[in-house]
N, C-alpha and C positions, 0 to 999 in steps of 0.2 A: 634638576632631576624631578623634583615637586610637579614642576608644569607637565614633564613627561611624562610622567602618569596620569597624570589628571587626562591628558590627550588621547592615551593608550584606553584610559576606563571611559572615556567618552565614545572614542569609534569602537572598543568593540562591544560595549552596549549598543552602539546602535547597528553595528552588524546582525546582534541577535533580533531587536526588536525588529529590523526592517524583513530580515530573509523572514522572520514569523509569521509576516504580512504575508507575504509571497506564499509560503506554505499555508498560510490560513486559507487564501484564495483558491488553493489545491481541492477544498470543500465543498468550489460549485462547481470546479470539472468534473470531480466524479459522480457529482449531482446530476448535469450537461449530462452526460456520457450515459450515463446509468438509463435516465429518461428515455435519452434518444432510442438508444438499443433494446426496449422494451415497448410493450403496448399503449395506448393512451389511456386502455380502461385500468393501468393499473400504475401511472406517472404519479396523480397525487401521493400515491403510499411510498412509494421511491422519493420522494422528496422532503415526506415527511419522515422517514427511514435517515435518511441523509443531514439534516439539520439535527434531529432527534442523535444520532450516533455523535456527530460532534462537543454538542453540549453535555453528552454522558461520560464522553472521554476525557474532557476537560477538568469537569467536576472532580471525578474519580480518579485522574492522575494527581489533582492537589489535594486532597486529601490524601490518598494512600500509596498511588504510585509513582511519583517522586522521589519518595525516598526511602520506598522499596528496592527500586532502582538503583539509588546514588546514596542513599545513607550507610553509616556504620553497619557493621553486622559481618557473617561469616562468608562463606563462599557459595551461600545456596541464597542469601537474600540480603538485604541493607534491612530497614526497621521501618515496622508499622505507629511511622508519627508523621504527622500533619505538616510540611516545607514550613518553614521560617523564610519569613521574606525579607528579613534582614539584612543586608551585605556588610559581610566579614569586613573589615578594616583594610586590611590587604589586596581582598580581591581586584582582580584586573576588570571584571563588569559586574554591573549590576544581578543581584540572585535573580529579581524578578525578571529579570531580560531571558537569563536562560532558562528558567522554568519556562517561560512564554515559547521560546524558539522549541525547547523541547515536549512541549504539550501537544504540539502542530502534529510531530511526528507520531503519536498514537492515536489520533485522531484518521490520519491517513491509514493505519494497519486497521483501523476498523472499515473504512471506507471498503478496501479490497471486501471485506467479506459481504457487503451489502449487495454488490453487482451481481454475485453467483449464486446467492439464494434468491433471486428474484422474481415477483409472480407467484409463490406460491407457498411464501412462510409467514405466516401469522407475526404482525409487529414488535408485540410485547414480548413474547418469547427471545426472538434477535435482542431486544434491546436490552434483558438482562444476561442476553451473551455480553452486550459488549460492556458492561458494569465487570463482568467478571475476567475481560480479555484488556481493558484498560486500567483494571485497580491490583490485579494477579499478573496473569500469562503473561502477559508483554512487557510490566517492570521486570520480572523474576528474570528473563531470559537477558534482559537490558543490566541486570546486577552483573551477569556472567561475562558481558562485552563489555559496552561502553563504562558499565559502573565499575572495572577493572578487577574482579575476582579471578575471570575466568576458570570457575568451578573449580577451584583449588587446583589447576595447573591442567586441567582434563582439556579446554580446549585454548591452551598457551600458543603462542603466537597469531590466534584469528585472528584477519583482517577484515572491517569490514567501517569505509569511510562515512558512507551517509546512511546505510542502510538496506541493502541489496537483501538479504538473508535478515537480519535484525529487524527491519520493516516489512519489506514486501514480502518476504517469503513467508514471513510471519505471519499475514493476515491471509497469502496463502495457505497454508497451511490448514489452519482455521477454519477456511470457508471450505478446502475439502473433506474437513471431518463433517462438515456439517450439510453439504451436499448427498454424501454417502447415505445420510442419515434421511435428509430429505426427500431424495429420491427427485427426477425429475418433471418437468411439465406436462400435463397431459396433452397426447398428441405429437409431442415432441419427436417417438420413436417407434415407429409402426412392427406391428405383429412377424411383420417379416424381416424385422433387424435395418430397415431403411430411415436413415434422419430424414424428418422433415423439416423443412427452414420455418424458424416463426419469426418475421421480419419486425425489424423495429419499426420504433413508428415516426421519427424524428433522424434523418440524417445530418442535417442539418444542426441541430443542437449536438449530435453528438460527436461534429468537428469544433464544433466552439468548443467544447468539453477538453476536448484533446488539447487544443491550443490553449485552455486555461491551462492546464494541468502541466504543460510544456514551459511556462510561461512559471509558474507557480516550483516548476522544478531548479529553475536558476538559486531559487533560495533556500531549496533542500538540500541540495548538492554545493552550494557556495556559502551558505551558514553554515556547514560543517567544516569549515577552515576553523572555524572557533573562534578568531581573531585578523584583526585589520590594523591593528598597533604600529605595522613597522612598513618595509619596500618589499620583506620576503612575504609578508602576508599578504598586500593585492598583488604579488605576482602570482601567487598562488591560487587565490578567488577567481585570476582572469582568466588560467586555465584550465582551473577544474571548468566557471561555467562554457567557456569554448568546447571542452571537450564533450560536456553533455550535448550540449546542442549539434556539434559530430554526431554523437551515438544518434539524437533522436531523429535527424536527417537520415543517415545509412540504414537504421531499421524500417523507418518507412520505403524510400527506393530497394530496402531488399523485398519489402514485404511486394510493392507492386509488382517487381520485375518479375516475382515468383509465381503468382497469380496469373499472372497473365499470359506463364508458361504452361503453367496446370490447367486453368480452366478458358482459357484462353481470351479471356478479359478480366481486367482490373478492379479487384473486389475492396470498394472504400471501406469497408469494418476489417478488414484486415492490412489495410495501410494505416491507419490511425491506430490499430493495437501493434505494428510494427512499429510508429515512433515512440510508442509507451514502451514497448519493448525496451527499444534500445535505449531509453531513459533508463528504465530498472535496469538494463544490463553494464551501465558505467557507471550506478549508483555507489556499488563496493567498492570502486577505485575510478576517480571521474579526475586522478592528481596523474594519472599515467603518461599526458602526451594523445594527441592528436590523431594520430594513428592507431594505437590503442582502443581508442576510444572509436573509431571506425569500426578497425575489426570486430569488437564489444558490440556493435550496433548491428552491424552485418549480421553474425550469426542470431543476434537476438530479432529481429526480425524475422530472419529464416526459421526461427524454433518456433515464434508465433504460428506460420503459416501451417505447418506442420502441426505441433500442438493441438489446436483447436481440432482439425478431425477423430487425432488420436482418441482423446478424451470424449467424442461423443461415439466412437467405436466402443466404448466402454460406458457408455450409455450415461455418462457421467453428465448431465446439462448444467452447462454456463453461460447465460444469456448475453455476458460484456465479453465472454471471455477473459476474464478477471483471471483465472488459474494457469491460461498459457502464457499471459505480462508478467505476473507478480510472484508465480510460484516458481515457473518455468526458468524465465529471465531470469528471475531473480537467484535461483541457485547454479547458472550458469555466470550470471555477471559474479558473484563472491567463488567460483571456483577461476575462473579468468586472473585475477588479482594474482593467485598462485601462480599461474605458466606467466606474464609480463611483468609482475615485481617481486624482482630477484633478493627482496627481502623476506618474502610472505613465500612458504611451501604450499603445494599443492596439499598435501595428506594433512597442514595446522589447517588450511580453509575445506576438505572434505568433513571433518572433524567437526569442526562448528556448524557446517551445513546438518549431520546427520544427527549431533545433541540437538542442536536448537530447533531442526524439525521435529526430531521426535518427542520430544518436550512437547512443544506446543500441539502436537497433532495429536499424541493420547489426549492433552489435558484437556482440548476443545471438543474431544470427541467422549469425554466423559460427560461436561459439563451439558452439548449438545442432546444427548441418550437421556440424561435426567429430565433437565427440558422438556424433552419428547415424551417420557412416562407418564410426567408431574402434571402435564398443563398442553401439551402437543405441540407442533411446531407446524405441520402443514393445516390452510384453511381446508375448508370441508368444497367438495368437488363442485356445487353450486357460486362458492363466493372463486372459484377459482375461472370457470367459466366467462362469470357477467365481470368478474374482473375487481379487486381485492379495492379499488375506490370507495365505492356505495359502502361496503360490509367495513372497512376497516379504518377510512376517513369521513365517512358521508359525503363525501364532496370528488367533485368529477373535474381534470383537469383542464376540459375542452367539453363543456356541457352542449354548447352549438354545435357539436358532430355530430349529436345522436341522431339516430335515426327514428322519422316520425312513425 
Protein backbone atom coordinates (compact mmCIF):
# COMPACT_ATOMS: atom_id res chain seq x y z
CA UNK A 1 0.00 0.00 0.00
CA UNK A 2 3.18 2.23 0.99
CA UNK A 3 4.52 1.74 -2.58
CA UNK A 4 0.92 2.80 -3.87
CA UNK A 5 1.18 5.79 -2.76
CA UNK A 6 4.29 6.62 -3.18
CA UNK A 7 3.25 5.85 -7.18
CA UNK A 8 -0.05 7.94 -6.90
CA UNK A 9 2.06 11.16 -5.24
CA UNK A 10 4.70 10.69 -7.90
CA UNK A 11 2.37 10.79 -11.09
CA UNK A 12 0.12 13.16 -9.98
CA UNK A 13 2.93 15.50 -9.09
CA UNK A 14 4.02 15.33 -12.20
CA UNK A 15 0.75 15.54 -13.84
CA UNK A 16 0.74 19.00 -12.15
CA UNK A 17 4.39 20.05 -12.83
CA UNK A 18 4.17 18.91 -16.59
CA UNK A 19 0.48 20.24 -17.65
CA UNK A 20 2.26 23.87 -15.84
CA UNK A 21 4.84 23.52 -18.49
CA UNK A 22 2.24 23.34 -21.03
CA UNK A 23 0.26 26.20 -19.47
CA UNK A 24 3.35 28.13 -18.84
CA UNK A 25 3.95 27.98 -22.60
CA UNK A 26 0.31 29.45 -23.14
CA UNK A 27 2.56 32.97 -22.20
CA UNK A 28 4.16 33.21 -25.66
CA UNK A 29 0.90 32.31 -27.62
CA UNK A 30 -0.77 35.15 -26.29
CA UNK A 31 2.54 37.07 -26.69
CA UNK A 32 2.49 35.32 -30.70
CA UNK A 33 -0.99 36.39 -31.11
CA UNK A 34 -1.07 39.61 -29.39
CA UNK A 35 2.11 40.88 -31.76
CA UNK A 36 0.74 39.49 -34.74
CA UNK A 37 -2.55 41.30 -34.57
CA UNK A 38 -1.18 44.68 -33.79
CA UNK A 39 1.27 47.12 -35.43
CA UNK A 40 4.94 46.75 -35.48
CA UNK A 41 5.41 50.31 -34.01
CA UNK A 42 3.88 49.12 -31.01
CA UNK A 43 5.05 44.92 -30.68
CA UNK A 44 7.88 45.80 -28.44
CA UNK A 45 5.31 47.22 -25.73
CA UNK A 46 3.09 44.02 -26.22
CA UNK A 47 5.77 41.84 -25.47
CA UNK A 48 7.03 43.81 -22.80
CA UNK A 49 3.22 44.07 -21.45
CA UNK A 50 3.29 40.07 -21.80
CA UNK A 51 6.43 38.77 -20.00
CA UNK A 52 5.89 41.76 -17.62
CA UNK A 53 1.97 40.54 -16.79
CA UNK A 54 3.32 37.03 -16.11
CA UNK A 55 5.98 37.63 -13.76
CA UNK A 56 3.49 40.00 -11.85
CA UNK A 57 0.91 37.29 -11.61
CA UNK A 58 3.23 34.88 -10.26
CA UNK A 59 4.74 36.92 -7.67
CA UNK A 60 1.37 38.18 -6.46
CA UNK A 61 -0.41 34.87 -6.46
CA UNK A 62 2.42 33.46 -3.94
CA UNK A 63 2.40 35.81 -1.78
CA UNK A 64 -1.23 36.66 -1.52
CA UNK A 65 -3.45 34.83 -3.74
CA UNK A 66 -2.96 31.43 -3.03
CA UNK A 67 -4.36 31.40 -0.29
CA UNK A 68 -6.78 33.93 -0.72
CA UNK A 69 -8.17 31.48 -2.93
CA UNK A 70 -7.67 28.06 -1.17
CA UNK A 71 -6.89 29.07 2.44
CA UNK A 72 -9.23 28.89 5.61
CA UNK A 73 -11.50 31.64 5.95
CA UNK A 74 -15.31 32.38 5.40
CA UNK A 75 -17.35 32.35 2.30
CA UNK A 76 -16.20 35.77 0.72
CA UNK A 77 -12.38 34.81 0.99
CA UNK A 78 -9.62 32.05 2.45
CA UNK A 79 -6.65 34.46 4.33
CA UNK A 80 -4.29 36.95 3.69
CA UNK A 81 -0.92 34.71 4.29
CA UNK A 82 1.89 33.74 2.27
CA UNK A 83 1.46 29.37 0.81
CA UNK A 84 3.60 27.20 2.70
CA UNK A 85 5.25 24.99 0.52
CA UNK A 86 5.34 22.25 2.67
CA UNK A 87 3.49 18.99 1.87
CA UNK A 88 1.10 17.90 4.42
CA UNK A 89 2.05 14.16 5.33
CA UNK A 90 -0.95 12.78 3.69
CA UNK A 91 -1.18 14.73 0.58
CA UNK A 92 -1.48 12.80 -2.65
CA UNK A 93 1.11 15.56 -4.58
CA UNK A 94 3.36 17.70 -3.98
CA UNK A 95 2.04 21.57 -2.51
CA UNK A 96 4.65 23.06 -4.69
CA UNK A 97 3.41 21.23 -7.84
CA UNK A 98 -0.13 22.64 -7.35
CA UNK A 99 0.67 26.04 -6.60
CA UNK A 100 3.00 25.84 -9.84
CA UNK A 101 -0.09 24.14 -12.09
CA UNK A 102 -2.20 26.74 -10.45
CA UNK A 103 -0.28 30.08 -10.85
CA UNK A 104 -0.37 29.21 -14.78
CA UNK A 105 -3.94 29.79 -14.65
CA UNK A 106 -3.81 33.63 -13.43
CA UNK A 107 -1.24 34.32 -15.34
CA UNK A 108 -3.51 33.31 -18.54
CA UNK A 109 -6.71 35.62 -17.07
CA UNK A 110 -4.30 38.39 -17.14
CA UNK A 111 -3.09 37.75 -20.61
CA UNK A 112 -6.94 38.11 -21.92
CA UNK A 113 -6.88 41.48 -20.76
CA UNK A 114 -3.50 42.70 -22.50
CA UNK A 115 -4.78 41.91 -26.24
CA UNK A 116 -7.84 44.45 -25.83
CA UNK A 117 -6.32 47.34 -24.51
CA UNK A 118 -3.82 47.26 -26.92
CA UNK A 119 -2.03 50.39 -28.75
CA UNK A 120 -3.18 52.77 -26.61
CA UNK A 121 -2.86 52.25 -22.68
CA UNK A 122 0.00 53.36 -21.04
CA UNK A 123 2.17 50.28 -19.44
CA UNK A 124 2.50 50.95 -15.80
CA UNK A 125 -1.01 51.61 -15.31
CA UNK A 126 -2.04 47.93 -16.78
CA UNK A 127 0.49 46.41 -14.84
CA UNK A 128 -0.76 47.59 -11.45
CA UNK A 129 -4.05 46.33 -12.93
CA UNK A 130 -2.81 43.11 -12.90
CA UNK A 131 -0.94 43.25 -9.16
CA UNK A 132 -4.61 43.96 -8.22
CA UNK A 133 -6.49 41.39 -10.71
CA UNK A 134 -3.79 38.53 -9.61
CA UNK A 135 -3.40 39.25 -5.76
CA UNK A 136 -7.69 40.23 -5.34
CA UNK A 137 -10.16 39.83 -8.18
CA UNK A 138 -9.31 36.48 -9.48
CA UNK A 139 -8.28 34.64 -5.98
CA UNK A 140 -11.63 36.06 -4.33
CA UNK A 141 -13.83 34.71 -7.12
CA UNK A 142 -11.60 31.39 -7.26
CA UNK A 143 -12.47 31.18 -3.05
CA UNK A 144 -16.20 31.04 -4.41
CA UNK A 145 -15.38 27.98 -6.98
CA UNK A 146 -12.71 26.10 -7.15
CA UNK A 147 -11.66 26.98 -3.19
CA UNK A 148 -15.30 25.36 -2.54
CA UNK A 149 -17.26 28.22 -0.59
CA UNK A 150 -19.37 28.91 -3.04
CA UNK A 151 -20.50 32.23 -1.45
CA UNK A 152 -22.15 30.59 1.13
CA UNK A 153 -24.54 28.53 -1.05
CA UNK A 154 -25.37 31.77 -3.50
CA UNK A 155 -23.85 29.92 -6.47
CA UNK A 156 -24.17 25.95 -5.12
CA UNK A 157 -23.82 23.53 -7.72
CA UNK A 158 -21.54 25.78 -10.34
CA UNK A 159 -19.80 23.84 -12.66
CA UNK A 160 -16.87 25.02 -14.02
CA UNK A 161 -13.86 22.07 -15.10
CA UNK A 162 -10.79 24.15 -16.29
CA UNK A 163 -12.14 27.46 -16.34
CA UNK A 164 -14.53 28.62 -19.02
CA UNK A 165 -16.09 31.61 -16.66
CA UNK A 166 -13.45 31.22 -13.64
CA UNK A 167 -10.57 32.03 -16.15
CA UNK A 168 -11.53 33.44 -19.36
CA UNK A 169 -14.50 35.02 -18.70
CA UNK A 170 -12.67 36.49 -15.99
CA UNK A 171 -10.04 38.24 -17.74
CA UNK A 172 -12.88 39.00 -20.02
CA UNK A 173 -14.61 40.75 -18.01
CA UNK A 174 -11.80 42.86 -16.92
CA UNK A 175 -10.55 43.88 -20.11
CA UNK A 176 -14.29 45.19 -20.80
CA UNK A 177 -14.34 47.45 -17.90
CA UNK A 178 -11.37 48.57 -18.86
CA UNK A 179 -11.84 49.17 -22.56
CA UNK A 180 -15.11 51.14 -21.74
CA UNK A 181 -12.96 53.19 -19.83
CA UNK A 182 -10.21 53.41 -22.44
CA UNK A 183 -12.14 54.13 -25.21
CA UNK A 184 -10.82 53.13 -28.52
CA UNK A 185 -8.00 53.58 -31.18
CA UNK A 186 -7.72 56.53 -33.04
CA UNK A 187 -9.11 56.21 -36.40
CA UNK A 188 -10.44 53.12 -35.57
CA UNK A 189 -14.13 54.46 -36.27
CA UNK A 190 -15.01 57.15 -38.60
CA UNK A 191 -17.40 60.31 -37.98
CA UNK A 192 -19.93 58.43 -39.99
CA UNK A 193 -20.27 55.25 -37.62
CA UNK A 194 -18.02 53.17 -40.36
CA UNK A 195 -15.18 50.61 -38.89
CA UNK A 196 -12.20 50.96 -40.37
CA UNK A 197 -9.80 47.71 -40.31
CA UNK A 198 -6.31 48.37 -38.75
CA UNK A 199 -4.57 45.33 -40.02
CA UNK A 200 -2.07 43.50 -37.92
CA UNK A 201 1.20 43.35 -38.74
CA UNK A 202 2.40 39.68 -38.49
CA UNK A 203 -0.09 36.89 -39.78
CA UNK A 204 2.19 34.73 -39.47
CA UNK A 205 3.24 34.91 -35.90
CA UNK A 206 -0.17 35.14 -35.01
CA UNK A 207 -0.77 31.43 -36.19
CA UNK A 208 2.02 30.29 -34.36
CA UNK A 209 0.45 32.10 -31.38
CA UNK A 210 -2.77 30.05 -31.87
CA UNK A 211 -0.89 26.85 -32.29
CA UNK A 212 1.03 27.72 -29.07
CA UNK A 213 -1.79 28.30 -27.26
CA UNK A 214 -3.66 25.14 -28.77
CA UNK A 215 -0.85 23.09 -27.99
CA UNK A 216 -0.47 24.90 -24.26
CA UNK A 217 -4.36 24.01 -23.91
CA UNK A 218 -3.88 20.08 -23.58
CA UNK A 219 -2.39 21.00 -20.21
CA UNK A 220 -5.17 23.38 -19.04
CA UNK A 221 -7.77 21.29 -19.79
CA UNK A 222 -5.89 17.87 -18.98
CA UNK A 223 -4.24 19.15 -15.59
CA UNK A 224 -7.52 19.72 -14.37
CA UNK A 225 -8.25 16.11 -14.03
CA UNK A 226 -6.09 16.83 -10.73
CA UNK A 227 -4.81 13.31 -10.85
CA UNK A 228 -3.07 10.37 -12.86
CA UNK A 229 -3.04 7.93 -9.87
CA UNK A 230 -5.28 5.19 -11.14
CA UNK A 231 -6.89 3.60 -15.02
CA UNK A 232 -10.00 6.02 -14.23
CA UNK A 233 -7.69 9.08 -14.27
CA UNK A 234 -5.84 8.60 -17.88
CA UNK A 235 -8.95 7.66 -19.02
CA UNK A 236 -10.06 10.65 -18.11
CA UNK A 237 -7.10 13.03 -19.20
CA UNK A 238 -7.46 11.15 -22.66
CA UNK A 239 -10.75 12.43 -23.17
CA UNK A 240 -11.11 15.54 -21.84
CA UNK A 241 -7.68 16.51 -24.15
CA UNK A 242 -9.55 14.58 -27.29
CA UNK A 243 -12.28 16.58 -26.70
CA UNK A 244 -10.55 20.03 -26.61
CA UNK A 245 -8.78 19.44 -29.64
CA UNK A 246 -12.68 18.44 -31.17
CA UNK A 247 -13.83 21.82 -29.92
CA UNK A 248 -10.68 23.68 -31.33
CA UNK A 249 -10.91 21.88 -34.89
CA UNK A 250 -15.07 22.60 -35.05
CA UNK A 251 -14.58 26.36 -34.03
CA UNK A 252 -12.03 27.01 -36.59
CA UNK A 253 -14.07 25.09 -39.70
CA UNK A 254 -17.19 26.91 -38.18
CA UNK A 255 -15.43 30.11 -38.10
CA UNK A 256 -14.10 29.60 -41.99
CA UNK A 257 -17.28 28.15 -43.48
CA UNK A 258 -18.99 31.41 -41.89
CA UNK A 259 -16.71 33.78 -43.49
CA UNK A 260 -16.79 32.69 -46.46
CA UNK A 261 -20.42 32.84 -46.62
CA UNK A 262 -20.65 36.49 -45.34
CA UNK A 263 -17.98 38.08 -46.83
CA UNK A 264 -17.30 35.61 -49.24
CA UNK A 265 -13.77 34.82 -48.70
CA UNK A 266 -12.01 33.29 -45.74
CA UNK A 267 -10.95 35.56 -43.13
CA UNK A 268 -7.57 34.00 -41.25
CA UNK A 269 -8.14 36.34 -37.76
CA UNK A 270 -11.25 34.79 -37.48
CA UNK A 271 -10.51 31.16 -38.00
CA UNK A 272 -7.65 31.20 -35.54
CA UNK A 273 -10.12 33.15 -32.98
CA UNK A 274 -12.58 30.34 -33.90
CA UNK A 275 -10.14 27.57 -32.77
CA UNK A 276 -9.63 29.75 -29.52
CA UNK A 277 -13.06 29.92 -29.38
CA UNK A 278 -13.75 26.61 -29.24
CA UNK A 279 -10.91 25.98 -26.77
CA UNK A 280 -12.72 28.44 -24.36
CA UNK A 281 -15.83 26.94 -25.28
CA UNK A 282 -15.04 23.06 -23.93
CA UNK A 283 -12.92 24.64 -21.21
CA UNK A 284 -16.08 24.29 -18.52
CA UNK A 285 -16.78 20.86 -19.41
CA UNK A 286 -13.90 19.31 -21.86
CA UNK A 287 -15.01 15.53 -19.64
CA UNK A 288 -18.49 15.59 -21.74
CA UNK A 289 -17.66 13.29 -24.88
CA UNK A 290 -16.62 13.98 -28.21
CA UNK A 291 -19.63 15.26 -29.57
CA UNK A 292 -20.24 17.66 -27.02
CA UNK A 293 -17.29 18.85 -27.34
CA UNK A 294 -18.04 19.51 -31.40
CA UNK A 295 -21.17 20.99 -30.68
CA UNK A 296 -19.16 23.34 -27.86
CA UNK A 297 -16.85 24.28 -30.73
CA UNK A 298 -19.40 24.76 -33.41
CA UNK A 299 -21.27 27.37 -31.81
CA UNK A 300 -18.21 28.93 -30.23
CA UNK A 301 -16.84 29.65 -33.49
CA UNK A 302 -19.97 30.75 -34.85
CA UNK A 303 -20.39 33.42 -31.75
CA UNK A 304 -16.72 34.41 -32.62
CA UNK A 305 -17.67 35.31 -36.05
CA UNK A 306 -20.53 37.27 -35.00
CA UNK A 307 -19.23 38.78 -31.93
CA UNK A 308 -16.49 40.68 -33.29
CA UNK A 309 -18.69 43.07 -35.40
CA UNK A 310 -21.21 43.41 -32.68
CA UNK A 311 -18.76 44.77 -30.35
CA UNK A 312 -17.20 47.19 -32.90
CA UNK A 313 -21.10 48.38 -33.76
CA UNK A 314 -20.74 49.46 -30.17
CA UNK A 315 -17.62 51.14 -30.99
CA UNK A 316 -16.12 48.91 -28.35
CA UNK A 317 -12.32 48.27 -29.93
CA UNK A 318 -10.58 44.98 -29.48
CA UNK A 319 -7.63 44.62 -31.56
CA UNK A 320 -7.06 40.30 -30.85
CA UNK A 321 -10.45 40.12 -30.45
CA UNK A 322 -9.85 38.88 -26.89
CA UNK A 323 -13.67 39.68 -25.73
CA UNK A 324 -15.53 37.64 -28.42
CA UNK A 325 -12.98 34.05 -27.35
CA UNK A 326 -12.72 34.72 -23.80
CA UNK A 327 -15.75 36.59 -22.74
CA UNK A 328 -18.19 35.48 -25.23
CA UNK A 329 -17.08 31.73 -25.51
CA UNK A 330 -16.41 31.73 -22.44
CA UNK A 331 -20.00 32.32 -20.77
CA UNK A 332 -21.38 30.29 -23.56
CA UNK A 333 -18.93 27.19 -22.98
CA UNK A 334 -19.97 27.37 -18.72
CA UNK A 335 -23.79 27.82 -19.64
CA UNK A 336 -23.32 24.54 -22.24
CA UNK A 337 -22.17 22.40 -19.26
CA UNK A 338 -25.86 22.92 -17.95
CA UNK A 339 -28.00 21.79 -21.23
CA UNK A 340 -25.17 18.38 -21.81
CA UNK A 341 -24.56 17.38 -18.10
CA UNK A 342 -27.46 16.17 -16.62
CA UNK A 343 -25.67 16.79 -13.34
CA UNK A 344 -25.00 20.57 -13.49
CA UNK A 345 -28.52 23.02 -14.07
CA UNK A 346 -28.75 25.44 -16.38
CA UNK A 347 -30.08 28.45 -13.89
CA UNK A 348 -26.58 26.77 -10.95
CA UNK A 349 -24.30 27.68 -14.21
CA UNK A 350 -26.39 31.24 -15.24
CA UNK A 351 -25.95 31.95 -11.51
CA UNK A 352 -22.17 31.70 -11.31
CA UNK A 353 -21.96 33.33 -14.88
CA UNK A 354 -23.85 36.51 -13.53
CA UNK A 355 -22.02 36.70 -9.70
CA UNK A 356 -18.69 36.11 -11.06
CA UNK A 357 -19.25 38.52 -13.90
CA UNK A 358 -20.55 40.99 -12.01
CA UNK A 359 -18.04 40.74 -9.25
CA UNK A 360 -15.25 41.17 -11.45
CA UNK A 361 -16.61 43.70 -13.92
CA UNK A 362 -17.66 46.45 -11.07
CA UNK A 363 -14.36 45.52 -9.25
CA UNK A 364 -12.18 46.07 -12.47
CA UNK A 365 -14.00 48.89 -13.40
CA UNK A 366 -13.51 50.62 -10.08
CA UNK A 367 -10.00 49.81 -9.94
CA UNK A 368 -9.55 50.81 -13.92
CA UNK A 369 -11.67 54.66 -13.10
CA UNK A 370 -9.03 55.24 -10.13
CA UNK A 371 -6.14 54.33 -12.58
CA UNK A 372 -7.59 56.69 -14.97
CA UNK A 373 -7.93 59.75 -12.26
CA UNK A 374 -4.70 58.94 -10.34
CA UNK A 375 -2.14 58.51 -13.05
CA UNK A 376 -4.23 57.99 -16.59
CA UNK A 377 -4.38 55.17 -18.52
CA UNK A 378 -4.42 56.35 -22.25
CA UNK A 379 -0.72 57.69 -23.79
CA UNK A 380 -1.21 61.13 -25.03
CA UNK A 381 -2.23 61.35 -28.93
CA UNK A 382 1.36 61.78 -30.33
CA UNK A 383 3.04 58.62 -28.59
CA UNK A 384 -0.25 56.90 -29.90
CA UNK A 385 0.36 57.93 -33.55
CA UNK A 386 4.45 57.19 -33.86
CA UNK A 387 3.48 54.22 -32.00
CA UNK A 388 3.76 53.38 -27.90
CA UNK A 389 7.75 51.74 -28.72
CA UNK A 390 9.93 54.81 -28.79
CA UNK A 391 7.79 56.56 -25.75
CA UNK A 392 7.28 53.52 -23.60
CA UNK A 393 10.23 50.91 -24.31
CA UNK A 394 12.69 52.98 -26.26
CA UNK A 395 13.33 50.25 -28.38
CA UNK A 396 11.59 49.38 -31.94
CA UNK A 397 10.81 45.82 -32.68
CA UNK A 398 11.81 45.83 -36.35
CA UNK A 399 14.30 49.00 -36.50
CA UNK A 400 15.19 47.97 -40.29
CA UNK A 401 11.64 48.87 -41.52
CA UNK A 402 11.73 52.28 -40.80
CA UNK A 403 11.43 54.45 -43.30
CA UNK A 404 14.40 56.52 -44.48
Amino acid sequence: MENFNDLKYILDGFLFVFSGVLVMWMAAGFAMLEAGLTRTKNNATVLTKNIALFAISCIMYYFVGYNLMYGDGGAIMGSFSTISMVTAADASYPAAADFFFQVMFVATAASVISGTIAERMKLWPFLIFVVVLSGIIYPLQGHWTWGGSELGGIIAGFSDFAGSTIVHSVGGWAALAGVLILGARKGKYGKDGKVRPIPGSNLTLATLGTFILWMGWFGFNGGSQLALGSKADIDGIAMVVADTNMAACAGAIMAALLTQLLYKKVDLTMVLNGALAGLVSCTAGPDLGMIVAFIEGIVGGALVVFAVPFFDKLRIDDPVGALSVHLVAGIWGTIAVGIFNPEVTILAQLKGVVVIGAFVFISSFIIWKILDVVVGLRVDEETEITGLDIHETGLECYPEFKKA
